[in-house]
Wavefront OBJ file of the C-alpha trace (Angstrom):
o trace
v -11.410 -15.757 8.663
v -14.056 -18.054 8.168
v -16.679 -18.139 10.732
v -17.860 -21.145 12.363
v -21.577 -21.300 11.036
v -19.912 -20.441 7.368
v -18.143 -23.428 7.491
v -20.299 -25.787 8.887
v -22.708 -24.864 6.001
v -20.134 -24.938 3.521
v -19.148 -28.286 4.652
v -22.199 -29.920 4.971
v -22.841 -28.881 1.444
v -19.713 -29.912 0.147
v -20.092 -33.972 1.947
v -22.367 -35.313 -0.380
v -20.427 -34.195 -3.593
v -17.446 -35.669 -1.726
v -18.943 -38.876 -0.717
v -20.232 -39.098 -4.796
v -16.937 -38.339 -6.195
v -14.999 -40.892 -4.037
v -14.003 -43.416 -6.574
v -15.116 -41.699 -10.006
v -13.044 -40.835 -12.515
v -12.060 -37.527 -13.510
v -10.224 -36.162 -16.479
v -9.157 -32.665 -16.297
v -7.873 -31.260 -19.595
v -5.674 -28.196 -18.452
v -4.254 -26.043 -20.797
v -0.552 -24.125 -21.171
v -2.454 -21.105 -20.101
v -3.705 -21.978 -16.855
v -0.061 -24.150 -16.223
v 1.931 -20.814 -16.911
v -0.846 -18.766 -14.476
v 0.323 -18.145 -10.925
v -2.457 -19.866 -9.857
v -1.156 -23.173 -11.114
v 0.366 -24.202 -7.615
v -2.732 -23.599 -6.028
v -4.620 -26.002 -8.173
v -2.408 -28.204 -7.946
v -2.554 -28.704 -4.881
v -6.393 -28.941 -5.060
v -5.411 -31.967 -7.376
v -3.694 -33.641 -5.192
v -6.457 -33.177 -2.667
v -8.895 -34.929 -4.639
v -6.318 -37.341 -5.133
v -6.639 -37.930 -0.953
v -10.049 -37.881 -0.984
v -10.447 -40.811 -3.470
v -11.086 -39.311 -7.013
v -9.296 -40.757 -9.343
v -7.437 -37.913 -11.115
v -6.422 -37.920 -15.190
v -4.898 -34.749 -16.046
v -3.825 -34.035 -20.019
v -1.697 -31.033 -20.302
v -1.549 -27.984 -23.127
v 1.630 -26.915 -23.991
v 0.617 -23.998 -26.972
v 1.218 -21.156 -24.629
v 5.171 -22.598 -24.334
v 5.245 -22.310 -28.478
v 4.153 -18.699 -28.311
v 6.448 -17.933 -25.292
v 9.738 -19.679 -27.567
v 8.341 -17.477 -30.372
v 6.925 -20.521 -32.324
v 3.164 -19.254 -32.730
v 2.713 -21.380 -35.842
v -0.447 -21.801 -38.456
v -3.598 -23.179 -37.247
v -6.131 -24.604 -38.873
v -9.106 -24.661 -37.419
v -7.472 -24.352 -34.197
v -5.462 -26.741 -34.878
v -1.720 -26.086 -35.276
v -0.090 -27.501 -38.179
v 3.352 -29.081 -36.848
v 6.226 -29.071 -38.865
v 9.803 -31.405 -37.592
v 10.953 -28.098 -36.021
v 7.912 -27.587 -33.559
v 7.764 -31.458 -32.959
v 11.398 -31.479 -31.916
v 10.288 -28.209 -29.565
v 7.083 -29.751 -28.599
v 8.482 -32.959 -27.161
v 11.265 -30.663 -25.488
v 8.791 -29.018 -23.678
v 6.459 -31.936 -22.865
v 9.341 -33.293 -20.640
v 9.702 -29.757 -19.056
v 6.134 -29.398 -18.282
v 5.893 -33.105 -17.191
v 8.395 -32.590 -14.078
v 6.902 -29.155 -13.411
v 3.750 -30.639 -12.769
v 5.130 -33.773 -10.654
v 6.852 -31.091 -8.543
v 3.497 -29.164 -8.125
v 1.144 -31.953 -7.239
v 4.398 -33.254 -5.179
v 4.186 -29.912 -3.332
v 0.850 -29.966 -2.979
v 0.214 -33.368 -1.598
v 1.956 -31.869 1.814
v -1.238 -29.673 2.038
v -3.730 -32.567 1.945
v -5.086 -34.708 4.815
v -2.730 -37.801 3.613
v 0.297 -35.276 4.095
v 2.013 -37.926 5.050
v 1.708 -40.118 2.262
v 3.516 -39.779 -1.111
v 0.781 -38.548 -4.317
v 2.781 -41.322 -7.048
v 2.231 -39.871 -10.395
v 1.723 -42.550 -13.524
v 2.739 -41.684 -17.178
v 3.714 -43.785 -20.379
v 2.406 -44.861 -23.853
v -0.831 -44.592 -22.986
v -2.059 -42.876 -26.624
v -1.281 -44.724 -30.243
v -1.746 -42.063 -32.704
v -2.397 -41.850 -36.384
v -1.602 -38.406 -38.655
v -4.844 -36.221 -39.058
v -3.708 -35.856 -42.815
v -4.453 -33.357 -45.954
v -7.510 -31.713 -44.944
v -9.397 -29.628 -47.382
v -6.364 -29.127 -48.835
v -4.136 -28.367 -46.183
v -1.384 -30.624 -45.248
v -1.390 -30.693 -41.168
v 2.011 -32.680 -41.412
v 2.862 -34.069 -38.015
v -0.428 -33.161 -36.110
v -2.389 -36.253 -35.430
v -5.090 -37.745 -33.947
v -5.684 -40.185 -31.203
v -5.894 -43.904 -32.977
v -6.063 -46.237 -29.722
v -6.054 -45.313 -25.854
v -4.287 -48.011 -23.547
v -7.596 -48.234 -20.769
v -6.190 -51.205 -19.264
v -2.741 -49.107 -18.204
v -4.328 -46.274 -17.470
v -6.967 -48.311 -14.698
v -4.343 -50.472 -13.847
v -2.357 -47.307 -12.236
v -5.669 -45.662 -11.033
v -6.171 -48.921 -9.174
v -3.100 -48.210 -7.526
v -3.947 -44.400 -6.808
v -2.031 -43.062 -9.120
v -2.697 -39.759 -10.589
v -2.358 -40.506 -14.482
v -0.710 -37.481 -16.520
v -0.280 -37.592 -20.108
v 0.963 -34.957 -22.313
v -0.343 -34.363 -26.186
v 1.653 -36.393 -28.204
v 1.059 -39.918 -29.277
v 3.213 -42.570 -31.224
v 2.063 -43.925 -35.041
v 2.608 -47.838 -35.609
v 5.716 -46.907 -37.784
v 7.238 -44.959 -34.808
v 6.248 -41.595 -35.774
v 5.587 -38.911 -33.350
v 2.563 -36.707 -33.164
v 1.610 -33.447 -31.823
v -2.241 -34.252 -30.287
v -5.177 -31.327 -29.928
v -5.516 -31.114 -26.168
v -9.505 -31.091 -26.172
v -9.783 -33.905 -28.313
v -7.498 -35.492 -26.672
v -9.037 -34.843 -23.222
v -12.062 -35.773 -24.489
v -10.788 -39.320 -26.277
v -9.630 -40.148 -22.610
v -12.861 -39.271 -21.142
v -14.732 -41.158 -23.592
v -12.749 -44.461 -23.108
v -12.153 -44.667 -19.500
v -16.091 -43.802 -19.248
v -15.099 -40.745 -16.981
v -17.586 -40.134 -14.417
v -16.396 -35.873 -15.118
v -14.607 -33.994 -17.976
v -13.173 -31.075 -16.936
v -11.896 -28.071 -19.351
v -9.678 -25.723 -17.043
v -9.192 -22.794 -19.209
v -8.264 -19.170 -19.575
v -12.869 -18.923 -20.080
v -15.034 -19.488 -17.449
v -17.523 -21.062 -19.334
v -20.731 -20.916 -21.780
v -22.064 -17.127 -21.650
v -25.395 -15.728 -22.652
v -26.364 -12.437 -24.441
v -24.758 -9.965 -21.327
v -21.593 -11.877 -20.470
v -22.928 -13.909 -18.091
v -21.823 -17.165 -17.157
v -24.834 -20.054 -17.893
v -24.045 -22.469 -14.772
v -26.149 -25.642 -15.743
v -27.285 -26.277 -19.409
v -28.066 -29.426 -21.549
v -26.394 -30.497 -24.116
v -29.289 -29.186 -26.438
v -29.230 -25.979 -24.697
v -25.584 -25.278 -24.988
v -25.824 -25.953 -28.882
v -28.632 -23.280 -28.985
v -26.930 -20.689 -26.916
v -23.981 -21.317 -29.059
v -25.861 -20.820 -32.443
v -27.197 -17.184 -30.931
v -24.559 -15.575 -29.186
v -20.926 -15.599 -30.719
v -18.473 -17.254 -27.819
v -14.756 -17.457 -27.284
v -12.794 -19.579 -29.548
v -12.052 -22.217 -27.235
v -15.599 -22.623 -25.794
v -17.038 -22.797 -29.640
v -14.342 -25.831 -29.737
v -15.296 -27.373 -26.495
v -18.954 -27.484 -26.726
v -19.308 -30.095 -29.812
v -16.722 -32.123 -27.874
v -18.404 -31.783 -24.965
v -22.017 -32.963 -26.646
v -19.787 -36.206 -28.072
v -18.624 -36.717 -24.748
v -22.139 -36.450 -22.737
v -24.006 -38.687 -26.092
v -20.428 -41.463 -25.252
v -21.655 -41.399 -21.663
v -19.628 -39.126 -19.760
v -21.623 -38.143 -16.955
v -20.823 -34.499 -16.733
v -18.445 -31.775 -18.884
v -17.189 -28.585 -16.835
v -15.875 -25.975 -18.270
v -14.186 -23.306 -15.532
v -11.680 -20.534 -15.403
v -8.876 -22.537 -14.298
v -6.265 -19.179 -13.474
v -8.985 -17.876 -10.627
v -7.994 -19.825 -7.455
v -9.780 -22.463 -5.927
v -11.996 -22.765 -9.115
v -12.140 -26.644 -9.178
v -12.983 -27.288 -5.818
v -15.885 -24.372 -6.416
v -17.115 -26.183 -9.139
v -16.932 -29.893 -7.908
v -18.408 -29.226 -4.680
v -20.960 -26.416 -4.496
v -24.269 -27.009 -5.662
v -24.189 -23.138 -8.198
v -20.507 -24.064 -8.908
v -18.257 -21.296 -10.886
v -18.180 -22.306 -14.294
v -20.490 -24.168 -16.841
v -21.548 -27.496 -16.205
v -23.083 -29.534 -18.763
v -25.366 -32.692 -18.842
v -27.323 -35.148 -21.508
v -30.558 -34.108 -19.980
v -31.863 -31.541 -17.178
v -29.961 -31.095 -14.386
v -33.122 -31.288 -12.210
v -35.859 -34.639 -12.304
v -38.786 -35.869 -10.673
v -38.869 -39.740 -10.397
v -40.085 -42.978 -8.747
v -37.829 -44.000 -5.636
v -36.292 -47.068 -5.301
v -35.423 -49.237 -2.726
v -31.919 -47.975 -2.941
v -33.081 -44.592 -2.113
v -34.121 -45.801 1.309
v -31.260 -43.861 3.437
v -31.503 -40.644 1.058
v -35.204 -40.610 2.045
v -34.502 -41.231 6.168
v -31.817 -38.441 5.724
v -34.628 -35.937 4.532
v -37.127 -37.326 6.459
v -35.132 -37.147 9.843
v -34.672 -33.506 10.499
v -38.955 -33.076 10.255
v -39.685 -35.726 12.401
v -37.609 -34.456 15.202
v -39.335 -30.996 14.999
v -42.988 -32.930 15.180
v -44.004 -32.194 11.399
v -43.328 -35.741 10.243
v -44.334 -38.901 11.955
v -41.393 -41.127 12.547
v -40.532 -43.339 9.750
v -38.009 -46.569 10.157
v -36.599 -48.376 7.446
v -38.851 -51.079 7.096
v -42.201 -49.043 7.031
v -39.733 -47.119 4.076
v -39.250 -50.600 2.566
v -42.972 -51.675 2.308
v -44.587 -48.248 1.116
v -41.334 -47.257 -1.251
v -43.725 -47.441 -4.440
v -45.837 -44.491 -2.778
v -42.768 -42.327 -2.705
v -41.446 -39.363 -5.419
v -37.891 -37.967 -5.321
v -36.234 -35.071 -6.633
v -32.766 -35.126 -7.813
v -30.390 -32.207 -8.556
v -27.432 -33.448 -10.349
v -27.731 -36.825 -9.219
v -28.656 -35.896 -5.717
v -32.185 -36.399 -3.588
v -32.665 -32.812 -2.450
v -36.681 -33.540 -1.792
v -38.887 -36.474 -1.572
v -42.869 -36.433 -0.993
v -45.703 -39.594 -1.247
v -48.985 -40.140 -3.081
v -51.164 -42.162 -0.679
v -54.016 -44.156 -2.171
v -57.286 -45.540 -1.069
v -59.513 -48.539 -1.977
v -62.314 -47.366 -3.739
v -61.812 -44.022 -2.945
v -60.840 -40.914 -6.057
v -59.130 -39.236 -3.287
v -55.394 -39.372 -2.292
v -53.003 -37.941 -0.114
v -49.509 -36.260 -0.513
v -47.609 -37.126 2.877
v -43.744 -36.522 3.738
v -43.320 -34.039 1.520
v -39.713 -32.856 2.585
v -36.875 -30.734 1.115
v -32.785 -30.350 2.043
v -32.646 -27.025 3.897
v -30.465 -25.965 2.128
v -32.251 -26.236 -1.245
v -35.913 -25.038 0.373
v -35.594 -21.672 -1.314
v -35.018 -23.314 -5.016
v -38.899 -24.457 -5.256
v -38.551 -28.090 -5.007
v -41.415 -28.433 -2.920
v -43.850 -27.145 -5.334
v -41.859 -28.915 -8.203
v -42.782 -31.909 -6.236
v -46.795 -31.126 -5.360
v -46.686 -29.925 -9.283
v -45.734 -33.573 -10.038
v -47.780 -35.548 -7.693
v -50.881 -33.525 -8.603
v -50.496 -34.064 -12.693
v -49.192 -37.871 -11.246
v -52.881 -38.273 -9.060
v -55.205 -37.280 -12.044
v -54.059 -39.109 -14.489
v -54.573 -42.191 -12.413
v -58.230 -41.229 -11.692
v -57.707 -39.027 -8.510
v -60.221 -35.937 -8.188
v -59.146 -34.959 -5.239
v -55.833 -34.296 -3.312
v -55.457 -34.581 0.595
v -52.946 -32.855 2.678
v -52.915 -33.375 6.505
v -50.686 -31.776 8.497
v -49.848 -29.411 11.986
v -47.128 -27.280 11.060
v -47.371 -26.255 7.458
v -50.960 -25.319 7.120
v -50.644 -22.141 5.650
v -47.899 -23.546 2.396
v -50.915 -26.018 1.646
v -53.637 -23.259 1.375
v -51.414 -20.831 -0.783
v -51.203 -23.290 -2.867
v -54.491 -23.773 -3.512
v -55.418 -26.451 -1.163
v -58.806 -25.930 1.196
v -59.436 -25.987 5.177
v -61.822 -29.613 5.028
v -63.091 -31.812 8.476
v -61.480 -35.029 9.124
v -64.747 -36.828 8.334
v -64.161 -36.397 4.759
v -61.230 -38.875 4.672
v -61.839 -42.182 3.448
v -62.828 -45.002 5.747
v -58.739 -46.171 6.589
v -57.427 -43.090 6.162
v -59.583 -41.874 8.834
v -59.253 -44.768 11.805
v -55.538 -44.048 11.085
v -56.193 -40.456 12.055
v -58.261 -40.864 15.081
v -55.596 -43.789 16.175
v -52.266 -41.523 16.376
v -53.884 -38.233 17.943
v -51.882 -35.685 16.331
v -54.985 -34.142 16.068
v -53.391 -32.934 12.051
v -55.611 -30.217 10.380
v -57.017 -31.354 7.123
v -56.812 -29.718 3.655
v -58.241 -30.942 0.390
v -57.692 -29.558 -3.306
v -59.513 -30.430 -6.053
v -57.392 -31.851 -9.074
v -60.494 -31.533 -11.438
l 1 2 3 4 5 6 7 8 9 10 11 12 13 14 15 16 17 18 19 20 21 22 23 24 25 26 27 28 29 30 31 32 33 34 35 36 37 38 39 40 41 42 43 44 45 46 47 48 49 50 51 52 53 54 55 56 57 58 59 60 61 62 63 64 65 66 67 68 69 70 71 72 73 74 75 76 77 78 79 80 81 82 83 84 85 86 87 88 89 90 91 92 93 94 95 96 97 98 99 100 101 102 103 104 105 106 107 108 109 110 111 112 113 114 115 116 117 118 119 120 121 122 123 124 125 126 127 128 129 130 131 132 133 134 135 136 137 138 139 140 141 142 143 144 145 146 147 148 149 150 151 152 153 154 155 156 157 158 159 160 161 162 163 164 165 166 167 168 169 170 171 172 173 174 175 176 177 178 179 180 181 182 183 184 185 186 187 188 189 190 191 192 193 194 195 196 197 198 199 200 201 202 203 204 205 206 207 208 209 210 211 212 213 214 215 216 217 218 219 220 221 222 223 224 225 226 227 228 229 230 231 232 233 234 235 236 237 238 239 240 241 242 243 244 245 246 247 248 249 250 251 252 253 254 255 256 257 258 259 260 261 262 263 264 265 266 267 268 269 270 271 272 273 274 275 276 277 278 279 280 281 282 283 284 285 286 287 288 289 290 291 292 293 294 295 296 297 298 299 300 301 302 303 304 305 306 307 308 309 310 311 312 313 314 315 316 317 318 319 320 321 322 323 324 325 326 327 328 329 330 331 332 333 334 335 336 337 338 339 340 341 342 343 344 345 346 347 348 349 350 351 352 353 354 355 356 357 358 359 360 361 362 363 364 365 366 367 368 369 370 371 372 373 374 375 376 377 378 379 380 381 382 383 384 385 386 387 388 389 390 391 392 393 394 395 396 397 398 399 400 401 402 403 404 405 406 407 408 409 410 411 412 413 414 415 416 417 418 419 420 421 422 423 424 425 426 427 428 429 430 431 432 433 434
């Protein structure tokens, strides 16, 4: 059993992701393997959670594992099956099937949720036009296809109505024609045209892995194409990963790829900062940046916690407001987990890092220094020689990093009335940037 301090920390980890998800879009690309696991029911009913908490929820189903199981293995073409009338007529057989197994899941699972009460309404239709993917290099893929046109205003029309939006594989041709779709590129079609705030593999592999095995947690899209070029990966995630790059490059905000048979894997990966599986961005998953004005209760949030243990002085909103150009932030996957300010002085090469503070909980990751790194490089190239730091808790983080013990009379003029005036009586350290 959980203990009380374990959950409290777990929770207060998991609000913010919570709070950012509510009202993004998410399209989960599940595959037959993970539908046929026994651990199916269980995320399913972590589906229909999110569906409580406000995500909007687009799941596109496998259904290869259900060929194999009916003996119907087929040819494959770089990955891709070739589908002949016999496995369309099977593949649209078992589309239905899996269709009302999964209703019946997420149905199940709604009960668990916080909305119990409420009914999880599940949206499907002709949501996908497709077009045949032809005679490639010689090879006649017959009735596999590709997707020609999504229907976006369908699909947000039922998300608007919190509806979770399921659609199978297949997609009809102009001339009435059938097709058997690729479940990633499908997935990732989706993605790309409802400008998906997530796309989320849920797979049999548990992600990108380096040289021993390991799973990479956070990578950029560059870095996942070099890993890829120097250690050999499974077949699916050597599929996923150019998908995934089209789908960062189209503007998705984030791909995940996670073991989608281990239980409770989604709600591991969506709401813990080290996740379970391998999450992938455009850029960095970590930046250092100018705040904004929007930032404003982000930075009181941080702030907060320092000021009531007497290491901060109390900041309100407006004094926030009318020094917010001062002020750095650092954001880990779109969150602020630190913030710090470079303080200026008329005619004066000195300047002064102040409220400097991290999330607790992200203390040990070295966002602090990240953030002195960053204001130091910041301060000398705009003519500052020389750093201040005052402060009457933290003396000794300032001197190991290379800061000095200094007297008050070596602040400038302002800086120094200011001092006197609040009586914190602050010890005074001074680095030189030179």
């Amino acid at each position: 059993m959980m203990s009380h301090s374990s959950f409290v920390k777990a929770f207060r980890e998991a609000a913010p992701y919570i709070h950012y998800l509510h009202g993004k879009t998410i399209v989960l690309a599940v595959s037959s393997h993970v539908l046929r696991s026994e651990c199916f029911p269980s995320l399913a009913r972590d589906i229909a959670l999110l569906n409580s908490l406000g995500v909007r929820m687009v799941i596109v189903h496998g259904v290869r594992a259900f060929l194999e199981e009916y003996g119907m293995a087929g040819e494959y073409w770089h990955g891709h099956r070739i589908t002949d009338k016999q496995s369309m007529s099977e593949i649209k057989r078992i589309c239905g099937s899996v269709r009302l197994d999964i209703e019946a899941a997420l149905g199940m699972g709604f009960l668990h949720t916080p909305a119990h009460t409420a009914k999880l309404s599940v949206a499907g239709g002709n949501f996908i036009s497709a077009q045949p993917l032809g005679v490639l290099e010689g090879v006649d893929m017959q009735l596999t296809g590709q997707v020609r046109k999504i229907d976006v205003e369908a699909i947000t029309r039922s998300l608007n109505h919190n509806q979770l939006v399921l659609i199978s594989p297949v997609g009809h041709s102009l001339g009435g024609i059938t097709y058997n779709l690729p479940l990633p590129e499908t997935a990732t079609a989706v993605a790309l045209a409802l400008h998906a705030e997530k796309l989320v593999f849920l797979s049999q592999s548990s992600g990108i892995c380096d040289a021993d095995g390991k799973v990479l947690l956070n990578l950029s899209h560059t870095d996942a194409q070099k890993i890829l070029q120097q250690y050999p990966q499974h077949e699916a995630i050597e599929r996923i990963v150019p998908l995934a790059q089209e789908a960062l490059k189209g503007g998705v905000h984030r791909v995940q790829i996670i073991n989608g048979t281990q239980d409770g894997s989604l709600l591991d990966e969506l709401f813990t900062r080290s996740g379970v599986g391998t999450a992938l961005a455009y850029s960095s998953f970590m930046q250092i940046r100018k705040a904004l004005a929007s930032d404003i209760p982000e930075l009181m949030r941080l702030i907060e916690p320092l000021v009531r243990e007497g290491i901060l002085l109390p900041r309100n909103k407006d004094d926030l407001e009318k020094h917010i150009q001062d002020f750095f932030v650092a954001e880990y996957d779109d969150l602020i987990v630190g913030c710090a300010a470079l303080k200026t002085f008329e005619n004066s090469k000195m300047g002064e890092i102040s409220c400097l503070a991290v999330s607790p909980n992200m203390r040990r990751h070295g966002y602090g220094d990240l953030l002195l790194e960053y204001i130091e490089d910041y301060a000398q190239k705009h003519g500052i020689t020389h750093l201040l730091a005052l402060t009457t808790r933290t003396a000794d983080w300032f001197i190991e990093r290379g800061f000095d013990t200094a007297e008050a009379s070596i602040l400038p003029q302002e800086r120094l009335l200011q001092y006197q005036d609040n009586k914190r009586n602050s010890k005074v350290f001074v680095k030189s940037l030179a």
